[in-house]
C-alpha positions as a LaTeX table, in Angstrom:
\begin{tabular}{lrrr}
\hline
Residue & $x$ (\AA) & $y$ (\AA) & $z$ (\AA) \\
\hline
Unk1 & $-8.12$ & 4.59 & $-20.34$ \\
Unk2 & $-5.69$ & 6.25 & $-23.22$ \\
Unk3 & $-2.51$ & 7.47 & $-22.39$ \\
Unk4 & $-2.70$ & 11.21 & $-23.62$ \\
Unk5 & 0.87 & 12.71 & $-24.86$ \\
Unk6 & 1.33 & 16.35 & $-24.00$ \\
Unk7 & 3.63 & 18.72 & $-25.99$ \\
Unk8 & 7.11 & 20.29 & $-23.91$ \\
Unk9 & 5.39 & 23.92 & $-24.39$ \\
Unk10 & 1.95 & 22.60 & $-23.07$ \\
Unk11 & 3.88 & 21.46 & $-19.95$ \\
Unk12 & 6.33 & 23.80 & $-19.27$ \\
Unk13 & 2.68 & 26.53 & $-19.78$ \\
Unk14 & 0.92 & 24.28 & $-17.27$ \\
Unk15 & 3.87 & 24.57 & $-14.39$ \\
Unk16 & 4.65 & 28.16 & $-15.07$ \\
Unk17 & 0.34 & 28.54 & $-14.36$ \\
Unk18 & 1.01 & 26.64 & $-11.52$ \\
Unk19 & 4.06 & 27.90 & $-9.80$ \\
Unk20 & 2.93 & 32.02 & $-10.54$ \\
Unk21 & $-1.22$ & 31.13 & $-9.51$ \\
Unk22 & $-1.83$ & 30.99 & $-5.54$ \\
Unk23 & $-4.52$ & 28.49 & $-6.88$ \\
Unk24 & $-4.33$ & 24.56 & $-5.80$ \\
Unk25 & $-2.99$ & 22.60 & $-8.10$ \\
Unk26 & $-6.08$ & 20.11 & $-8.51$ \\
Unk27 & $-8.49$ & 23.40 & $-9.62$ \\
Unk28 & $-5.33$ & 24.52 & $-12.10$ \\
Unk29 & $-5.47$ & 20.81 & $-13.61$ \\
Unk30 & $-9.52$ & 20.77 & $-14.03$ \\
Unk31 & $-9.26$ & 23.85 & $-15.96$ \\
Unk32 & $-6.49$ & 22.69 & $-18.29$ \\
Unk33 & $-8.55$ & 19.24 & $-18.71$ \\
Unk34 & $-5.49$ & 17.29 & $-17.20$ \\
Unk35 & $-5.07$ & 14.98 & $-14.29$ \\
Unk36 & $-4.16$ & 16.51 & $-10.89$ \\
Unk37 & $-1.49$ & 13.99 & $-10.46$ \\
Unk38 & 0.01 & 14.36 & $-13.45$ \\
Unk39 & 0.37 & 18.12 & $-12.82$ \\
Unk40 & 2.19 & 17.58 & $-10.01$ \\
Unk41 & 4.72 & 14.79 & $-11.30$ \\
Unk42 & 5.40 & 17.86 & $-14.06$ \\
Unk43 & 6.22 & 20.52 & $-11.32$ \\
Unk44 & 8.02 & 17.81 & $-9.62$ \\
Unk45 & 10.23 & 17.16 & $-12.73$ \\
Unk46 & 10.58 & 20.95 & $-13.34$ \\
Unk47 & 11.83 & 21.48 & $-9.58$ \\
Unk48 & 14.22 & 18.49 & $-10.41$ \\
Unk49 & 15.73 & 19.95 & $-13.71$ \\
Unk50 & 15.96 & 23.52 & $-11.77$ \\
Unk51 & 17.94 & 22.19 & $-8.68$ \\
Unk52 & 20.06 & 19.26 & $-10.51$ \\
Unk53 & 22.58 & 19.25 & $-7.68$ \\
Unk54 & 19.53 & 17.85 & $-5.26$ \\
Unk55 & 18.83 & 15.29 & $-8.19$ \\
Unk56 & 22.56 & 14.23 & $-7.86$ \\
Unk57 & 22.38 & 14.31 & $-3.86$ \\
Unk58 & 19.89 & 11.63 & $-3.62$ \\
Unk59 & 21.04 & 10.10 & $-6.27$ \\
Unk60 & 24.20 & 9.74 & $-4.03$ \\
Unk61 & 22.35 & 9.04 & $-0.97$ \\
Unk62 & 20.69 & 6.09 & $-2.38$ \\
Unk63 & 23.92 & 4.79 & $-3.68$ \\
Unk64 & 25.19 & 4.92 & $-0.20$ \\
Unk65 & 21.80 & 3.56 & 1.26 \\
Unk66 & 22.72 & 0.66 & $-0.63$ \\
Unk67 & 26.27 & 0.11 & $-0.13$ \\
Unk68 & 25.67 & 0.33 & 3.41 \\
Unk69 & 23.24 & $-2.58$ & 3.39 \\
Unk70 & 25.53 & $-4.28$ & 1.41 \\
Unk71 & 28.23 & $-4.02$ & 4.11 \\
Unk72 & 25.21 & $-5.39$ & 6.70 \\
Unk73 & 24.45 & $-8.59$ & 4.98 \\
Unk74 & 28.21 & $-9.00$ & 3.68 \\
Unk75 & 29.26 & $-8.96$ & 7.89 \\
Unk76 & 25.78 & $-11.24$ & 8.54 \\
Unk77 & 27.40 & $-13.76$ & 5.95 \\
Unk78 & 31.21 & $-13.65$ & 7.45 \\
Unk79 & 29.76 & $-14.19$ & 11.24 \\
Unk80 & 27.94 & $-17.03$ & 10.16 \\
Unk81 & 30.90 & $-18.53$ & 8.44 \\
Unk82 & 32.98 & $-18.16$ & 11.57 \\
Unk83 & 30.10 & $-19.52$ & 13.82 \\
Unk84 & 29.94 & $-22.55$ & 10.91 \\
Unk85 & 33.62 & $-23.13$ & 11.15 \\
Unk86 & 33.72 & $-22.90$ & 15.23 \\
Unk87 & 31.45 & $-25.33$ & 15.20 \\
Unk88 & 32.64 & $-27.86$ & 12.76 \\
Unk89 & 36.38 & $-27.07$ & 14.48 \\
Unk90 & 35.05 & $-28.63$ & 17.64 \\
Unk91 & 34.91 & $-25.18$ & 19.66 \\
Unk92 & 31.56 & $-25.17$ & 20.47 \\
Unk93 & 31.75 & $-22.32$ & 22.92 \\
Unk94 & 29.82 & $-19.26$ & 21.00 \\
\hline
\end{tabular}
């Protein structure tokens, strides 16, 4: 299979059918000859470039998803190193 290239205004027509059509998306896509899926990954993109505050939200929240399993496996690695040293101090009382 080809990977088809569609033009901005062929898009932006396509969403603007979508969004203003009570229709389902997958009958809107048929008609216009495209894939259903792709349809909805360019109302997904549109929704994204209308609310870019959300876009920069979750970017955020993933950031802090991520530093916060950072800090996890950072703490895992420092109680293991004081276990390790206990135990090659002698204390073996955990």
């Amino acid at each position: 299979m080809g990977t088809y290239k569609y033009s901005a205004e062929f898009r932006a027509d396509a969403v603007a059918l979508a969004r203003s059509s009570g229709r389902p998306v997958s009958r809107i896509a048929a008609e216009l000859g495209v894939n259903h899926e792709t349809l909805r990954q360019w109302i997904k993109t549109a929704e994204k470039a209308a609310w870019p505050e959300a876009v920069a939200e979750s970017a955020k929240d993933a950031e802090i998803a991520a530093l916060r399993k950072q800090v996890r496996e950072l703490q895992m690695e420092r109680d293991i190193l004081r276990r390790a040293a206990k135990y090659f101090a002698g204390e073996t009382n955990w």
